[in-house]
N, C-alpha and C positions, 0 to 999 in steps of 0.2 A: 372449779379447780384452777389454781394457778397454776401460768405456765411458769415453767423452769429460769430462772434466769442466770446469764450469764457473768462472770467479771468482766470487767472495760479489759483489763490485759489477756483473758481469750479470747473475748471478742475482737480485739485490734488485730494480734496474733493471726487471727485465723480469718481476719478481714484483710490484711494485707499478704499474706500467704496467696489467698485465694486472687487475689487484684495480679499480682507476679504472674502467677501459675496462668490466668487467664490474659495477662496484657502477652506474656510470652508467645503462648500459643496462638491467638489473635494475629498478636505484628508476622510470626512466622509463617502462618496459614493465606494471611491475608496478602504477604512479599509473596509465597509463593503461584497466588491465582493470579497476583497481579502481573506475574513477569509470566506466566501462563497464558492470561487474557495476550497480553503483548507478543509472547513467541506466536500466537498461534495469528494474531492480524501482521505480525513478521510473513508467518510463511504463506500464507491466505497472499499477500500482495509478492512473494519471490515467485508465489508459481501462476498468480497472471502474467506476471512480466514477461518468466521465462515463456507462457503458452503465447504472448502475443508474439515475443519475438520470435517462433516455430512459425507462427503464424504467419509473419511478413517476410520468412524466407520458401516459402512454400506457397505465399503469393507469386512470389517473384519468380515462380515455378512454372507455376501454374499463369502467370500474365506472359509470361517470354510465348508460351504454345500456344494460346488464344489470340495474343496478338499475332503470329507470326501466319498464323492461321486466317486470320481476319487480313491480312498481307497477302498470302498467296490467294484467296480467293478476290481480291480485289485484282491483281496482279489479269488473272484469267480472264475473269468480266472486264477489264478493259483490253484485252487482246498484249497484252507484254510476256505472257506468256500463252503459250499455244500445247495443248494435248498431242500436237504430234509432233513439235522437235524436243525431243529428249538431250540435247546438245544443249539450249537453252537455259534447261529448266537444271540441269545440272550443275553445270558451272554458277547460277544464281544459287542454288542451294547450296554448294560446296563453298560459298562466301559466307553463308547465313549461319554454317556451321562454325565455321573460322574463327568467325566473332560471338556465337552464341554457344560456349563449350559445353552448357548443361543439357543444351540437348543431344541425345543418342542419334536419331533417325529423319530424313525428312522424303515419305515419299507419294506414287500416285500411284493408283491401280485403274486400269480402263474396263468397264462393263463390259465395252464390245467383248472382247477376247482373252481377258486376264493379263494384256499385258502390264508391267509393273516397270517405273523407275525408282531404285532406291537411290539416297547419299546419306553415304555411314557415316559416321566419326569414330572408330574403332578408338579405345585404350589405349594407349600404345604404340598404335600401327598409323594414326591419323587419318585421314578421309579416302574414300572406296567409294567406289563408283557400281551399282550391281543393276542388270535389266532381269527381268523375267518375261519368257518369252512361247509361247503355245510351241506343245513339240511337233516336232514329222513329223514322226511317225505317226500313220494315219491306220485306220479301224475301217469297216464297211461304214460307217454313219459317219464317219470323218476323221476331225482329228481323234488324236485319242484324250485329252484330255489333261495331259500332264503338263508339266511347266519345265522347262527346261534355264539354268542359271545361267548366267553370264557377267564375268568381273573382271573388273576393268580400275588400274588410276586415274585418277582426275585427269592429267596431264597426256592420257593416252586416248582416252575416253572417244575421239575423234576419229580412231583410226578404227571401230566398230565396223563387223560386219551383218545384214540381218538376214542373209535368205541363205546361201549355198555352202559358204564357210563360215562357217559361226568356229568353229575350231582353232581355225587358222587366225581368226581374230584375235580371238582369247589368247593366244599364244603370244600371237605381235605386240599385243596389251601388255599383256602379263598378268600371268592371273595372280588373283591376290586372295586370301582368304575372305570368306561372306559376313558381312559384318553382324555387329551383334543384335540382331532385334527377328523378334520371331519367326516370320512369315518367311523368312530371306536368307535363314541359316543353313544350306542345305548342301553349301558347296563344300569342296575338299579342302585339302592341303594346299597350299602355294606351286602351283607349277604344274598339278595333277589333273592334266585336260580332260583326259578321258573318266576321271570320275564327277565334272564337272556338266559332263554334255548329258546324259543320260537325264529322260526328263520324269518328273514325280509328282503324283496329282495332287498328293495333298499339298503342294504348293501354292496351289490355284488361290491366289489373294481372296476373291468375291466368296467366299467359303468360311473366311475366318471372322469373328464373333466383331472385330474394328469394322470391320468393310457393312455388316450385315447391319450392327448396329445404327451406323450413320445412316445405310441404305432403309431401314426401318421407322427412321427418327426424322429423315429427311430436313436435318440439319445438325450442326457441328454438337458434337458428342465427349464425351470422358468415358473411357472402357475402362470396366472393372481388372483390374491389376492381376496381371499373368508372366508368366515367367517366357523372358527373352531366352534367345539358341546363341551358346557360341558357335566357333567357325567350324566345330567338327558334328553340327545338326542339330547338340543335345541341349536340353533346356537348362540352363545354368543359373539366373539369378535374373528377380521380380521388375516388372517394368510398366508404366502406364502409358496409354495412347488417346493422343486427341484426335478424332477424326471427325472429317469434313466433306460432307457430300460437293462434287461439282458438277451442274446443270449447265445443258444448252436449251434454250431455245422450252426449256419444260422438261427436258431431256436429263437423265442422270446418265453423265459422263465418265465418273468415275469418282474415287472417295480418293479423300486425301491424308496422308496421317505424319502424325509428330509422335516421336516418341522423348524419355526421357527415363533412365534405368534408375527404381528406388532407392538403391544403396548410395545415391547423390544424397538423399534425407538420411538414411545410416552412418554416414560419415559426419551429418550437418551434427544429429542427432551426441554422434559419441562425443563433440566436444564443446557438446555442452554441460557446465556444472551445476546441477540443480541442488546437490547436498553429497554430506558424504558417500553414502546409500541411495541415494534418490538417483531417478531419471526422466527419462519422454519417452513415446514414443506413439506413433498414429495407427489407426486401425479405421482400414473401410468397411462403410458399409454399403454391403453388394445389391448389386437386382434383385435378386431374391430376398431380400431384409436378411440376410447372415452378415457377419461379419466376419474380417480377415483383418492379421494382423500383418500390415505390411513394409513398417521402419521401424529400428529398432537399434540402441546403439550395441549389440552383435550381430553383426550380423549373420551368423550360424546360428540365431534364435528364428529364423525365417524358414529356413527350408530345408529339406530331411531326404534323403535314400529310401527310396521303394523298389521293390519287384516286381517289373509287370509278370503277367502269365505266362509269358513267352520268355520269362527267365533274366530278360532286361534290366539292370537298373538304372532308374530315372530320377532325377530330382524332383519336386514339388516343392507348393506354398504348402506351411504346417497348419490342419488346422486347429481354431482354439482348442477344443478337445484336448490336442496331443501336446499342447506347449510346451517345453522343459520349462519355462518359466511362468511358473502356476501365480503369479502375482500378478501379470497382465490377465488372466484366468478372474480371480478374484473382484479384481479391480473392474471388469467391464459386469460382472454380477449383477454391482451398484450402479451401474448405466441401466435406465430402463429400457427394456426389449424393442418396445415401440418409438424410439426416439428419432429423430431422422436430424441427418449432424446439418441439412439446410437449413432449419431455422433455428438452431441455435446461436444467437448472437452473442453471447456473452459469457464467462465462465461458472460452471455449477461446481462449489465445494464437495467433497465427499470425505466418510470416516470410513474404518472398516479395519478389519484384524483379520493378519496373515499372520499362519505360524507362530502365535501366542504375541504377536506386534502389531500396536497399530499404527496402521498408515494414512496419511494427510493425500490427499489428491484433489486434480481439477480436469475439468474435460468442457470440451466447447468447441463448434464446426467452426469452419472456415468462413472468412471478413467476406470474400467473395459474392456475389447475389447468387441465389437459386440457379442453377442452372447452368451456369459460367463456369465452376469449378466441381473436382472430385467431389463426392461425398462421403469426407474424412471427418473422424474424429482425433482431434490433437488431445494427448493425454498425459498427465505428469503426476508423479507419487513419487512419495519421500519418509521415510518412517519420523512419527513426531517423537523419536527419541533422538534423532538427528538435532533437534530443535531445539528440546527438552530438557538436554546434558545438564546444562549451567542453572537452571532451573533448580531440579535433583539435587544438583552438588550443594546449593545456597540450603536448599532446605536441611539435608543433612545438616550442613553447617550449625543453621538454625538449632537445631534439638539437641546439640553437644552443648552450643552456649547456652539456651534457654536452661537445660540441666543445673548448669554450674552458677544463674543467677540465679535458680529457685532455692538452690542448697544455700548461697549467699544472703537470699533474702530472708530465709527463715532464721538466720542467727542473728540475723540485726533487727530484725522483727521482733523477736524477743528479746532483746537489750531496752531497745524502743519502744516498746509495749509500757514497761514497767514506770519510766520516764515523762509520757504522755497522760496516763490513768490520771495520777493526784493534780494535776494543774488544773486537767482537761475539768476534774470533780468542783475545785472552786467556780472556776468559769461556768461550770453550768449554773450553778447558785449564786453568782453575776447577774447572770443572764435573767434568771428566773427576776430576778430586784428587778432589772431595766425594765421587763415587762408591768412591773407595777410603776415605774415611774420612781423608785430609790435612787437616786444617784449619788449616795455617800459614799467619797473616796476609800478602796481599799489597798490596804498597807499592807505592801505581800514582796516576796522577792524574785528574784527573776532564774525562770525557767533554763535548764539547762540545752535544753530541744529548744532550737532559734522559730523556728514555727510556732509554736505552743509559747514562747515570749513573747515575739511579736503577737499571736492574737491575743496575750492578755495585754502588753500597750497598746494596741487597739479599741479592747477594751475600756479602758482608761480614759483616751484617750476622747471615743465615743461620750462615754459617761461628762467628761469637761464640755461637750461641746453640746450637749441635749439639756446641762445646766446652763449654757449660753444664751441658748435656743431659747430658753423659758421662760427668759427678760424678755423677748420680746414676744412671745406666743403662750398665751394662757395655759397656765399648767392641767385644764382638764383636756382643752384642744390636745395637747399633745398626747396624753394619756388616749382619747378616745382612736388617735390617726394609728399607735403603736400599737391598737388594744387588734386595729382592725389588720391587721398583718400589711397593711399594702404604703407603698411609699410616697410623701406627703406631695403632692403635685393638683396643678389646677388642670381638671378634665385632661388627664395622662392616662396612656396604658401601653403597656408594652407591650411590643411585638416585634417583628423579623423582619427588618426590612435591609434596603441595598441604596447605600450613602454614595453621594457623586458630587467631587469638589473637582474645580478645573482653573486654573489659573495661568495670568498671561508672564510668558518667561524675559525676563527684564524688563518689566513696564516701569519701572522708575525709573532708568536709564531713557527708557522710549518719551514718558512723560516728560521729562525734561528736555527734549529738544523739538516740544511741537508746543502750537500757541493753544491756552487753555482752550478755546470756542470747539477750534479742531480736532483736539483729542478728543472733548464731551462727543464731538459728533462721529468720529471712527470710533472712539469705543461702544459708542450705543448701537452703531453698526454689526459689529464684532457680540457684543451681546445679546442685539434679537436675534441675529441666527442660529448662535447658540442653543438658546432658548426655545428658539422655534421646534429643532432638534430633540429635545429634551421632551416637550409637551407631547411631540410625532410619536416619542414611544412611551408615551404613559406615566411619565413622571411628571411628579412636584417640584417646581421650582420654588427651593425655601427663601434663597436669598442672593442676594449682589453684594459683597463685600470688596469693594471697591473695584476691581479688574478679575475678581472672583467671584462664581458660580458655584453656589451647594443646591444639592437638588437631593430627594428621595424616591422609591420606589416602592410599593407596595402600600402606600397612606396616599389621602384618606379611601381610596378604593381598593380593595382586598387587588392582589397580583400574585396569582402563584409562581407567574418566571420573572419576575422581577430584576434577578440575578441577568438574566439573558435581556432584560429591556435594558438595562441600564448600560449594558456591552455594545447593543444595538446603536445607542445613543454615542455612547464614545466615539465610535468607530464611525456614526455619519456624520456628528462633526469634525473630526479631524478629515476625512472627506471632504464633506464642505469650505474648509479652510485652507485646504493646499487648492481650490476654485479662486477663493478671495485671495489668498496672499500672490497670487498672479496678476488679477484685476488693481489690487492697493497698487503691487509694483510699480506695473501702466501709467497708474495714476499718480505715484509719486509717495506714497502713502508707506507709512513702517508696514511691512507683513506680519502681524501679530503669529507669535507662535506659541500653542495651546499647551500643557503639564495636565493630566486629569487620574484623580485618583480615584480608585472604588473598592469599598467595602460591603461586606453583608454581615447583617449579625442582630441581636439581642438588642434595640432601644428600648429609651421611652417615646414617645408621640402624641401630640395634644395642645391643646391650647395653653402655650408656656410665656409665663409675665407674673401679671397685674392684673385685679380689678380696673386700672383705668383704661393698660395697654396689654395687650394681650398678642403673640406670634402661634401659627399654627409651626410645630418648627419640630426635630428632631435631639434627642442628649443622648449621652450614652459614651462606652468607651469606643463600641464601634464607629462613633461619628469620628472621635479623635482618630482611629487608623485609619480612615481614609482620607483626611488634611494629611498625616502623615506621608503617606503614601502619595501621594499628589506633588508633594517632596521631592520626594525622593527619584522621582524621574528627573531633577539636576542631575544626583550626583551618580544616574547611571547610564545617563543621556537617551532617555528614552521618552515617548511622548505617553504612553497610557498604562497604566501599574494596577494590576487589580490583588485585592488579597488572596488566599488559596480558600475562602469559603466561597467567595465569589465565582471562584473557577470552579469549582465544585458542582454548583448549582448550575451554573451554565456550559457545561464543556461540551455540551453534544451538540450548541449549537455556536459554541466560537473555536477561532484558533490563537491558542496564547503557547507562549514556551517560561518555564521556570527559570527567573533569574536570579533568586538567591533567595537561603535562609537569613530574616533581617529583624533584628530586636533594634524600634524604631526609637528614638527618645522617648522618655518618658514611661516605658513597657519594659519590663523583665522577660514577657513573653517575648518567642522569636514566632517570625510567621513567613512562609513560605511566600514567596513575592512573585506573579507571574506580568511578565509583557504583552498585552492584549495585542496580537494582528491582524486580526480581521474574521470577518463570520465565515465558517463552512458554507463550501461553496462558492468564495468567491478570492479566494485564494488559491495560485498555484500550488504543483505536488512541490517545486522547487522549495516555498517554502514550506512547505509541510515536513520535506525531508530536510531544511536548514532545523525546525525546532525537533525532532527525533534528533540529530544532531548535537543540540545546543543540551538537551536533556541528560545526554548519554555522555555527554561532558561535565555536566553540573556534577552526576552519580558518581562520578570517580573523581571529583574535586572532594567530594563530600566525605568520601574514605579515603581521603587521602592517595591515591594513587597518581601524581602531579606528573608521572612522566606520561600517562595514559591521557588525562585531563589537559595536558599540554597541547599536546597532538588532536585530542578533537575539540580544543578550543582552536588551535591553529587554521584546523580544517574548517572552522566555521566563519575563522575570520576572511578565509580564501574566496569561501563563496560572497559574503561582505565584508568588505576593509571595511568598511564606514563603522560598523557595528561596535557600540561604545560598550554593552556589556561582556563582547566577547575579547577585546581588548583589557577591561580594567581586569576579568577572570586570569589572563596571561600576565597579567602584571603579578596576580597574588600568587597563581602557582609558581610561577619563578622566583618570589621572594619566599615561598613555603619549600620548594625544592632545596634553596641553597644555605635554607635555614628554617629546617623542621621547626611545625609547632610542640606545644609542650602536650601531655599526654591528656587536661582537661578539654583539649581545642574540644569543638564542638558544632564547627561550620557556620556559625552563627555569626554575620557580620553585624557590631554594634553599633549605630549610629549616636553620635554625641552632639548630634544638631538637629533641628530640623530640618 
């Protein structure tokens, strides 16, 4: 049974329908993963930045208390400070405060007896001077156990009394409200002696979880975050302490603590801009393996009103359970349970959907060693519709215009359809003769479709030159080469390879003012290194043409990176060449400066000549674009130019940035032109973020946006003046600015030279 067949005008029709309908969808689908792929290694690298920077301010937290810590225990092991003048150690710490304003607290608790010296740095109020002191009043077994307060300013702090008037002291002092940190909050009002003397056991320092901790640990410690007293006893808002055992002799003498109130990181926290919606904030994890969330930029996301039993209300830390903000809830979900924020060194991405939105996050401990600091996790989330917006809008965009070209395409589809059919039906029946080897000219007239003309002068044109051809090659030879489908060459085949032309920039100028013996011998200099280069990563060197170097990649030994050797090779000779053009200098010698073009693409390859001479050697249109191309770093003052198949192939493992669409002589095609920099990894982020830069300038040159394109060319030129293709770009938006192009522009700069 035969199949059904079609006309040439529904077929074309509904072949070029279908081409429309699918390059549409294609370019739109494919613009949108691609600025997708991009927003999402965008946000991937804003919320490391942001997490290091949390990071190094919550070092500098966390180093002021260990340091100052490692200070006062040094301080006591060499006797500069003493356990038992409290006059001392005071005025040293009310300095340490002065200049160190992040910390709250700096103080000592003594084993023997509980006695305590604080120095506060109150809010507000500035520096407080507090002792805690065993009370009388005594019990049949002694004391009784309580601790009685005493506060005092810095500046009075000397006129303390310790045994008989402790009252009278405080007074002469002047009492001052107890400053803000737990253990120490117990006292009254400003001036209110008699509710300051009355002593209360649970003040007893060696009792609370800092003192016990250190005394357990028997060396300097980080306590799990609890909530500091203001000055009227009650616990008011979250605080962490360092503390530090001190030993005499073997002897634990007493613990030493630093404190430092979190809402320092609440505040670091709120002003910070992670997105519109997006934020940070830290969450510990406790002795117990629980965790707590204890920064946060509200800080009324931290802690809540309870009732004790006794009808009290008290503040606390909230725990996750109870969060009002169920997103830090969600978000530590995707944290696994067993993680411990000490050895995480570096950030872990995560996805996840709040609320019918998903959100982008990263989490990862602190830079700190083991042991040295809290064990925090720093955390940041940001909805990826924050990121996404511009995205979204383009695609939209996308499917209104793709709409309006498919309804376009079908009406010229069909006009063009009916126009193509009868030409296209001679030329087949052309075609069919050349295959026999006919070449009797046909008398026809010309096509109204310039495509379907030119191919039938092609035609033609063909047919004249295979009658050329004939005078000099046996008319069965040619019949059997054409009969065989493949194209007339001595041992050729084609294949994919990566073309590398390099050549030296004014060496006619340089030739002429050196004596011949000496330039044969600096250019054969300048050439084996080259060369040497070239061989190191796997290429064929084809040829010398005179101060020029063609070489290929992937012949005669199969290379599937090809693409990325030949980049490899660029990039270590230009290398090697700013070594020598130092050493020429030295020596007197021109410093040759290198141009090097590279393509990838579609040759032939093979033994190409003569029976008597024969080249293993490279043709093709690909070879021509990268002589092109090799070019063309004159006229953009650049040293290495690669095609965009070239990038293509290699981009994972170089760095180049897009310097122009460029229809080169000779080509109608335009081709995307990049500037090869150097290999991943051995380039800074500076430049990494100059080509994101150079890129995101090119995009809005390319639509036209010249005031946009101006500004991030400007901004590229800032980071290098020197840079000639961000210069000649400011040249063309300013002449495109103050004199729009016409409505076919098409971004395509045409070159009319080589």
């Amino acid at each position: 049974m035969l199949r059904r067949r079609r006309t040439l005008r529904v077929t074309l029709l509904t072949i070029l329908l279908s081409l429309t309908f699918l390059t549409v969808l294609s370019v739109g689908l494919s613009s949108y993963w691609r600025m997708r792929r991009i927003v999402d290694d965008l946000s991937r690298k804003l919320l490391v930045e942001t997490a290091e920077r949390i990071d190094g301010r919550i070092d500098d937290l966390v180093h002021t208390a260990t340091s100052q810590g490692d200070v006062n225990q040094h301080l006591f092991k060499a006797g500069q400070l003493s356990p038992d003048d409290f006059r001392d150690m005071a005025g040293y710490w009310g300095e340490v405060l002065k200049v160190r304003r992040n910390m709250s607290n700096i103080y000592l608790t003594l084993e023997a007896d509980g006695t305590s010296l604080i120095v506060a740095n109150l809010p507000g109020r500035g520096l407080t001077v507090q002792e805690l002191r065993p009370g009388r009043r005594r019990s049949r077994g002694g004391r009784s156990g309580e601790m009685e307060v005493f506060n005092y300013r810095p500046e009075d702090y000397h006129l303390r009394a310790y045994e008989d008037a402790p009252h009278v002291a405080a007074r002469a002092a002047g009492l001052l409200a107890a400053p803000a940190q737990a253990p120490l909050l117990a006292a009254a009002a400003l001036g209110s002696v008699a509710d300051v003397a009355p002593g209360r056991a649970d003040l007893d320092q060696r009792k609370w979880a800092w003192y016990q901790r250190a005394h357990e640990a028997g060396r300097s410690v980080w306590v799990d975050t609890y909530l500091f007293f203001d000055e009227t006893g009650a616990p008011t808002y979250p605080g962490v302490t360092y503390a530090s055992p001190l030993y005499a002799d073997g002897k634990l003498v007493g613990v030493l603590g630093i404190d430092f109130d979190a809402f320092v990181l609440c505040r670091y926290l709120a002003g910070i801009d992670v997105s519109e919606n997006g934020y940070a904030f830290v969450v510990e994890q406790k002795r117990d393996g629980s965790r707590q969330l204890i920064a946060h930029p509200r800080q009324d996301v931290l802690l809540r009103q309870t009732m004790r039993p006794d009808g009290e209300r008290v503040t606390e830390l909230v725990p996750l359970d109870s969060l009002k903000d169920r997103l830090v809830v969600d978000f530590l979900e995707q944290v696994p349970a067993g993680v411990d924020p000490e050895t995480l060194r570096q950030s872990y991405p995560i996805r996840f959907r709040h609320d019918s939105r998903t959100y982008l996050g990263i989490y990862r401990g602190l830079e700190e060693d083991p042991g040295t600091a809290p064990r925090w996790l720093i955390c940041i989330v940001l909805p990826e519709d924050d990121m996404l917006a511009d995205a979204k809008r383009n695609l939209r965009e996308s499917v209104v215009i793709g709409g309006v070209v498919l309804l376009l395409a079908a009406v010229l589809s069909f006009l063009t359809a009916g126009q193509v059919a009868r030409p296209l039906e001679e030329l087949a029946r052309d075609t069919e003769a050349i295959g026999r080897f006919e070449l009797n000219p046909r008398l026809a007239g010309h096509s109204m479709v310039l495509e379907v003309d030119r191919l039938a002068c092609a035609t033609e044109d063909m047919k004249a030159s295979l009658r050329s051809f004939r005078k000099f090659v046996p008319a069965e030879l040619v019949r059997k080469v054409l009969a065989s489908g493949k194209e007339a060459v001595l041992d050729g085949e084609h294949r994919r390879l990566t073309i590398y032309f390099s050549d030296i920039a004014d060496f006619t100028a340089i030739s002429e003012s050196m004596h011949p013996e000496t330039l044969v011998a600096h250019l054969g200099e300048y050439l084996q290194a080259m060369s040497e280069q070239v061989l190191a990563a796997g290429g064929t060197v084809d040829k010398y043409i005179g101060d020029a170097i063609m070489a290929f990649w992937g012949a005669p030994l199969e290379n599937a990176g090809h693409a990325l050797a030949a980049c490899t090779a660029a990039v270590r000779n230009q290398q090697l060449l700013r070594k020598l053009r130092e050493r020429w200098q030295a020596e007197g010698k021109p410093p040759f400066q290198a141009r090097i073009g590279i393509n990838t693409g579609e040759v032939i390859v093979g033994n190409i000549g003569s029976a008597v001479r024969l080249n293993y050697t490279v043709i093709g249109d690909a070879v021509n674009l990268a002589s092109r191309l090799e070019g063309l770093n004159k006229y953009y003052g650049t040293e290495v130019l690669i095609a965009e198949a070239t990038y293509e192939e290699a981009r994972d493992g170089i760095v180049a940035r897009p310097i122009d669409w460029v229809s080169v002589k000779g080509k109608s095609e335009a081709v995307l032109v990049y500037e090869l920099l150097g290999l991943k990894g051995e380039v800074g982020r500076d430049m990494e973020e100059f080509v994101d830069l150079f890129g995101r300038a090119l995009r809005a040159y390319r639509r036209q946006d010249w005031t946009e394109a101006l500004e991030l060319f400007g901004a590229a030129r800032k980071q290098r003046p020197a840079d000639e293709p961000a210069r000649e770009m400011v040249r063309r938006c300013e002449a495109y600015r103050a004199e729009p192009p016409g409505a076919d522009w098409d971004g395509i700069h045409r070159m009319t030279s080589k």
